[in-house]
C-alpha positions as a Markdown table, in Angstrom:
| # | Residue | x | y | z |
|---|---|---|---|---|
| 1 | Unk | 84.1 | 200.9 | 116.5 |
| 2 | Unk | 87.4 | 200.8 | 118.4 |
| 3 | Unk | 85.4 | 199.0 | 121.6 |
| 4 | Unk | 83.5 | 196.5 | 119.2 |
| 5 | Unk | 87.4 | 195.9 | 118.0 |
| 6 | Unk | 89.2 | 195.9 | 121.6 |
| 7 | Unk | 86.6 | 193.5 | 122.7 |
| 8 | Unk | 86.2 | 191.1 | 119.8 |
| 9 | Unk | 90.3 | 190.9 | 120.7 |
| 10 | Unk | 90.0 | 189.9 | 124.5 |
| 11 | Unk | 87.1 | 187.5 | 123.4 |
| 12 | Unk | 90.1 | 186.0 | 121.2 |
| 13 | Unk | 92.8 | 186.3 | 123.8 |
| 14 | Unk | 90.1 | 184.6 | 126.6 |
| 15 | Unk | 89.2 | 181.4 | 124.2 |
| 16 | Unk | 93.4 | 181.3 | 123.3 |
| 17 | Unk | 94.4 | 181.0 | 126.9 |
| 18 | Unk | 91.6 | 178.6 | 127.6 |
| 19 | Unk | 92.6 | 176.6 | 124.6 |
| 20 | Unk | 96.0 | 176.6 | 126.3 |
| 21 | Unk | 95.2 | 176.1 | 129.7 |
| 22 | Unk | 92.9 | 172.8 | 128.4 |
| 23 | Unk | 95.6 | 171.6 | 126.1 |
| 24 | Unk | 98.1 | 171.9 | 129.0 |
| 25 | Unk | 96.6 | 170.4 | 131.8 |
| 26 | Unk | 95.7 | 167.5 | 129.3 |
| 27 | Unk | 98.8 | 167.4 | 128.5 |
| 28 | Unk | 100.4 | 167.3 | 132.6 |
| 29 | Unk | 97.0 | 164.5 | 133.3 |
| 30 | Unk | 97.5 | 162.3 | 130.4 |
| 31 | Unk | 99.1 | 159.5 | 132.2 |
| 32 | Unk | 96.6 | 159.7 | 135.1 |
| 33 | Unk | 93.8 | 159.1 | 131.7 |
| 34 | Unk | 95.8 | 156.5 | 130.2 |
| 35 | Unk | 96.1 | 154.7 | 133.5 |
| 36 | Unk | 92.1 | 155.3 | 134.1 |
| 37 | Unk | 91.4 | 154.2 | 130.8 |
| 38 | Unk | 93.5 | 151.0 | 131.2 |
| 39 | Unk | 91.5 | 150.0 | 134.4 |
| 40 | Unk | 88.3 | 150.3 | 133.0 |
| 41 | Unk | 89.0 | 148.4 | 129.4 |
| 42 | Unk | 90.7 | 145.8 | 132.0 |
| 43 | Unk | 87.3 | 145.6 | 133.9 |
| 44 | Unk | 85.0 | 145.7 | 131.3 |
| 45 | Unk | 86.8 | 142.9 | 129.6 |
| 46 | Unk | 87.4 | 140.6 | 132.2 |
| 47 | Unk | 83.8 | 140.8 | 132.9 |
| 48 | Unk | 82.6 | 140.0 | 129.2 |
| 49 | Unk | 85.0 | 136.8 | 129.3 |
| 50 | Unk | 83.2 | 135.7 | 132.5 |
| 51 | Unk | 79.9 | 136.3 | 131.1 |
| 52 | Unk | 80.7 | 134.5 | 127.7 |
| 53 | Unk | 83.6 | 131.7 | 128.4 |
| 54 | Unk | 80.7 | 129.6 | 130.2 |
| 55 | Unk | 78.4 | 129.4 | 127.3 |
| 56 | Unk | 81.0 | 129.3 | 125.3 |
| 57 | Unk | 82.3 | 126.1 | 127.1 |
| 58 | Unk | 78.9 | 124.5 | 127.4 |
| 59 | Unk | 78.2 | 124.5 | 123.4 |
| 60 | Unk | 81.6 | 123.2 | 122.9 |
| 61 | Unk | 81.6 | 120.3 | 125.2 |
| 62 | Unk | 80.0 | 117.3 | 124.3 |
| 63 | Unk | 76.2 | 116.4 | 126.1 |
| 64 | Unk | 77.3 | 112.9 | 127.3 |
| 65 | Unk | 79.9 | 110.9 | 127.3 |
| 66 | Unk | 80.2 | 108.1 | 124.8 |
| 67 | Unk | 78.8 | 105.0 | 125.5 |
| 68 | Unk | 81.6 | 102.9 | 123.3 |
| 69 | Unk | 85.0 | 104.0 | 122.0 |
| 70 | Unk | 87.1 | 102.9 | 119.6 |
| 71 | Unk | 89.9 | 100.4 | 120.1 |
| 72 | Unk | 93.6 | 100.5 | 121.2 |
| 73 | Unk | 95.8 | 102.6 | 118.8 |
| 74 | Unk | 98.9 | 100.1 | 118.4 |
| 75 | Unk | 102.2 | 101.5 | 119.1 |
């Protein structure tokens, strides 16, 4: 019983110090992530405005210009 108990507690101590060890280096890293992350939200979302600011200009902009217009707006 003693061996199930001893081994049950460095199973614990193993998943602790990995637990710490993870939390750590996430911890040291986290401005390397934040950086990464930054870059790639940048990318992503200078891409979609590319992709969409065309159309998106086309069905604002009128088909032809007008033939007539209206007359001089007195001062």
């Amino acid at each position: 019983m003693q061996k199930v108990i001893n081994l049950l507690a460095v199973i614990s101590f193993v998943g602790v110090a990995g637990i710490y060890a993870g939390g750590t280096t996430l911890f040291l890293n986290k401005d390397i992530y934040i950086e990464n992350a930054k870059n790639k939200l940048t990318e992503v979302i200078g891409e979609t405005i590319v992709e969409v600011l065309p159309t998106a200009l086309d069905a604002e902009l009128p088909q032809s210009l007008p033939q007539t217009t209206g007359g001089a707006i007195p001062f």
